[in-house]
N, C-alpha and C positions, 0 to 999 in steps of 0.2 A: 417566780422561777424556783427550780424546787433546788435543792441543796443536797452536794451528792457526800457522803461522807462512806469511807473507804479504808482500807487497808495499807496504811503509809510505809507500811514493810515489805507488800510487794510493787514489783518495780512494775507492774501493767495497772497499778492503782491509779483513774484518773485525776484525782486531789496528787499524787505525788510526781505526775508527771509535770503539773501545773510549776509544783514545788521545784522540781529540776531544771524548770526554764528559768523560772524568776531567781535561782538559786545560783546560773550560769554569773561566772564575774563580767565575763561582757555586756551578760541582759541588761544585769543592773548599772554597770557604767553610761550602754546606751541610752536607757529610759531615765537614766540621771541628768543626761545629754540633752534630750530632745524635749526633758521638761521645761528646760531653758526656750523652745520652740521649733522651729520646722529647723532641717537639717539637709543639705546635701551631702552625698555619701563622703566627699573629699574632705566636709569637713568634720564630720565625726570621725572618719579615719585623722586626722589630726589632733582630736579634742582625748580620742580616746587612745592614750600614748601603746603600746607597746601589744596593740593589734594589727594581726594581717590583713590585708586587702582580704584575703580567700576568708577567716572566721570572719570578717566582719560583715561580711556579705552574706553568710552563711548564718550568721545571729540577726540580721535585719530580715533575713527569710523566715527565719524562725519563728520571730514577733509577730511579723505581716502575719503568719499561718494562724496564731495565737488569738489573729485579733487584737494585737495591742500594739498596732502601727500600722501605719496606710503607707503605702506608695504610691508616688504620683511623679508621671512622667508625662512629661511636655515635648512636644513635637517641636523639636527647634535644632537648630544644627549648630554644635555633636547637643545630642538630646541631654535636656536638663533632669534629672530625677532627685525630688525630695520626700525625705521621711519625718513624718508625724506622728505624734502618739494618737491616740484615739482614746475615746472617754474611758471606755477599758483600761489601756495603758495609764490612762491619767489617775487610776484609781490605784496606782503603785506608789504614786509620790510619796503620798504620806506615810504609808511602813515602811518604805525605802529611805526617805528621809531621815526617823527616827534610827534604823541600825544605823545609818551613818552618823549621825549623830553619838549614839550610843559607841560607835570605834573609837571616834574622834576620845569622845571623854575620855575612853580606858585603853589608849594605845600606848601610856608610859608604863601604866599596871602589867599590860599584857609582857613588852618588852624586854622587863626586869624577870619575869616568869620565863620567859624564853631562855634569856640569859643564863637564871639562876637553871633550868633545866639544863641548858646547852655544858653550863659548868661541871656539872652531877653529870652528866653522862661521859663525859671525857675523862674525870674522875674513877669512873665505876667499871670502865673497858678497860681501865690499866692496870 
């Protein structure tokens, strides 16, 4: 498969649109989700706190598009529909995993910085 390499400063570059999906906070809370395994919609909208019903639906279309989720709906009454990652999707775990990882360590580091800015700047408008 060839390897497309691209212009990540313009915004029709397709390497940067890639970058914009997997970049969305949702993408990655859901594909953090469904690494855990298949998912119906009611319960990632649960898993994943402080999304609408409308983006969430809207980011599960997005992946489906992407290739990096399947949908599968069952003919059963009210129809059942679960989402899966796909070997694509599943090839997010591991960079996904390590930034999380990587917040996890430096969220006290970050904190203090915010602080310490949040302080400087209240300081520096008076």
């Amino acid at each position: 498969m060839e390897t497309i390499r691209g212009d990540l400063d313009d915004p029709a570059c397709p390497t940067r649109q890639v970058i914009d999906r997997i970049g969305d906070k949702w993408s990655v809370l859901v594909i953090l989700h469904l690494a855990e395994g298949t998912r119906r919609f009611t319960e990632l909208r649960r898993q994943v706190r402080g999304v609408t019903p409308k983006v969430l639906t809207r980011t599960l279309r997005a992946l489906e598009r992407d290739g990096l989720v399947t949908r599968q709906v069952y003919a059963e009454v009210p129809p059942r529909v679960e989402y899966t990652l796909t070997g694509l999707g599943a090839g997010l775990i591991g960079p996904l995993d390590v930034i999380r990882v990587w917040a996890e360590e430096n969220i006290t580091a970050i904190a203090e910085c915010r602080a310490r800015y949040d302080a400087s700047a209240v300081t520096s408008s008076r």
